[in-house]
C-alpha angles and dihedrals in degrees: 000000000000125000097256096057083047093059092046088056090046086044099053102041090054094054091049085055094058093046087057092041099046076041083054094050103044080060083063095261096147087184086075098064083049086060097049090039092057081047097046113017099097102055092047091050090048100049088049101049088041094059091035106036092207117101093202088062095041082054101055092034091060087047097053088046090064105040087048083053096053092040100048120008112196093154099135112198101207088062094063145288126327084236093063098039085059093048089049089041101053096031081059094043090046092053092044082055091045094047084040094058096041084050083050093052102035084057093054099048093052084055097048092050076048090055112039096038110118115252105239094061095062114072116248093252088051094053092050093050088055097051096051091048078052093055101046097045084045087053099045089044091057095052097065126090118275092253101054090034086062097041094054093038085061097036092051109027106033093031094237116165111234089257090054087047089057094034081057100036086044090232142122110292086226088063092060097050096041088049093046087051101050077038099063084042092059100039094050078046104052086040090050088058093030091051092040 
């Protein structure tokens, strides 16, 4: 038997394996996703340090893979192996972080160049419209609970990562993410009806 009829059999039984496993877990055998995660955990955690650069964010990003994995499933076999719909998954999800975090930046900036230009170079109208922008973000702002107040405060003023937020906060990971984003609905919520 040569090697590459080898490697089709080894192929082959190992995807089987992760047919009956992802079956398993879809059963609510969460020993099943263990199982996947010690496979193909690696691999997801390296692609996505190696795209981020940042372990914290490997970290998290390999997390939400698999939980995204457990949650809903939309692997689909006959479009390949479960090896290579990880490795699509979290090279997409990684992007989508990176693109994310430079957003995130470029956004600061600007309003860092907003807020320290001198005000004589601004025209009066445009002075006023930055103040009352101030004012109804302040006052939305003020109207959201202490806990997603202070998240966006630190995702937006003092440029944290949500994993830096909880590391700071001392809470999940999945906390911080679930409150920014109730936070941002409320807030759009609270400037639509300010700005009206």
């Amino acid at each position: 038997m040569d090697s590459d009829s080898l490697k089709f059999r080894f192929d082959n039984s190992l995807q089987q394996k992760d047919l009956e496993l992802l079956q398993a877990l879809k059963l609510g055998e969460t020993s099943a996703l263990s199982k996947l995660y010690d496979r193909y955990g690696a691999v997801v955690y390296g692609l996505a340090l190696k795209i981020l650069k940042d372990a914290q964010e490997a970290e998290d990003l390999t997390q939400e893979v698999f939980v995204t994995l457990w949650h809903n499933n939309t692997y689909n076999p006959a479009r390949g192996s479960l090896s290579n719909y990880l490795v699509v998954v979290t090279r997409s999800r990684a992007i989508d972080k990176l693109r994310s975090r430079t957003s995130r930046r470029k956004f600061l900036e600007r309003w860092r160049q907003t807020t320290n230009t001198q005000p004589f170079s601004l025209s009066a109208s445009e002075q006023i419209d930055i103040w009352d922008t101030s004012q109804h973000v302040r006052a939305a702002l003020a109207q959201l609970p202490e806990r997603q107040r202070q998240i966006l405060e630190m995702a937006y003023f003092q440029d944290l990562s949500q994993s830096e937020i909880a590391k700071t906060l001392d809470i999940p990971l999945g906390t911080v993410k679930t409150s920014a984003r109730q936070a941002l609905k409320k807030l759009r919520d609270i400037l639509s009806f300010l700005t009206k």
